[in-house]
C-alpha positions in Angstrom: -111.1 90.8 -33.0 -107.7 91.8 -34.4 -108.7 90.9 -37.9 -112.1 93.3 -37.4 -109.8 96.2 -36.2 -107.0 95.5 -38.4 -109.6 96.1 -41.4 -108.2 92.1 -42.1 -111.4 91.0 -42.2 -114.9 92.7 -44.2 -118.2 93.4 -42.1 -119.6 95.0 -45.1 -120.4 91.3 -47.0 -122.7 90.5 -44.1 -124.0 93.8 -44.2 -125.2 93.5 -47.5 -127.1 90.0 -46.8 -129.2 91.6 -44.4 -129.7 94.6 -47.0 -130.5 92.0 -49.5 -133.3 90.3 -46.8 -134.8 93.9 -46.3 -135.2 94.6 -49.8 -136.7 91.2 -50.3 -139.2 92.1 -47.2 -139.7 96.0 -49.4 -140.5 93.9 -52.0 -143.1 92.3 -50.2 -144.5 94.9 -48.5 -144.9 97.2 -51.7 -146.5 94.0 -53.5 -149.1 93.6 -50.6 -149.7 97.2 -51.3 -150.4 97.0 -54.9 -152.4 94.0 -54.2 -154.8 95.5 -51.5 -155.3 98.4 -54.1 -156.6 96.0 -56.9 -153.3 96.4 -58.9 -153.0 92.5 -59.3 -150.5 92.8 -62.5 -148.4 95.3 -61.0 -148.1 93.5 -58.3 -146.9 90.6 -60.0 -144.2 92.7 -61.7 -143.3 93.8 -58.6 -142.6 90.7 -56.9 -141.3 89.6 -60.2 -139.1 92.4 -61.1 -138.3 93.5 -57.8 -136.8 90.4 -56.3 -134.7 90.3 -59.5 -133.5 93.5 -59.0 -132.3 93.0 -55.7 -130.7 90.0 -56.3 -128.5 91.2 -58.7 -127.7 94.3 -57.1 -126.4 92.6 -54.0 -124.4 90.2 -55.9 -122.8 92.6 -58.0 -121.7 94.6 -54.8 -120.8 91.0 -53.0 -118.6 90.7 -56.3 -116.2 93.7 -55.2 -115.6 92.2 -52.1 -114.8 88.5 -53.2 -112.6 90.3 -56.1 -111.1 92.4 -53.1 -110.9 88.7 -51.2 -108.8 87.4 -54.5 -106.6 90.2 -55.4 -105.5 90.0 -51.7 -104.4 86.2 -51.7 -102.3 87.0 -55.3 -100.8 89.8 -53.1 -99.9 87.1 -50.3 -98.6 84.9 -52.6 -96.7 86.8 -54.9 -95.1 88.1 -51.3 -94.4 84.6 -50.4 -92.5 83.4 -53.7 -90.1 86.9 -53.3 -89.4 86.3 -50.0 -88.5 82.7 -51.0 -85.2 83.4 -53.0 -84.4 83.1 -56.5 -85.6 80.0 -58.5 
């Protein structure tokens, strides 16, 4: 609970899985669309295209966070060897 208040620890990574689960259901949905309407290649390119699009979206966003998650461990550790002493 401390890390959650303290802004220690991200909610917004698992945030963006569940985003990433409803877009993949959107994608779905708007391909069952195009599919009861006769549209069989745009569906396809939907499903295709769209669950492509997703993906990558969430992973580049999950990338800020995991470089976040990185730059904050050098920070630790470049705190740690100064607080060591001299070499």
């Amino acid at each position: 609970m401390q890390d959650l208040l303290g802004f220690d620890k991200m909610v917004t990574p698992i945030i963006i899985r569940i985003l990433y689960f409803l877009g993949l259901l959107a994608v779905l949905a708007m391909t069952a669309t195009a599919l009861f309407q006769g549209r069989i290649l745009v569906a396809i390119g939907l499903l295709v295209f769209g669950a492509i699009i997703v993906r990558v979206y969430s992973e580049l966003l999950i990338l800020l966070f995991r470089i976040h998650d990185n730059l904050v461990s050098i920070n630790q550790q470049m705190k740690a060897r100064n607080t060591s002493g001299p070499l």
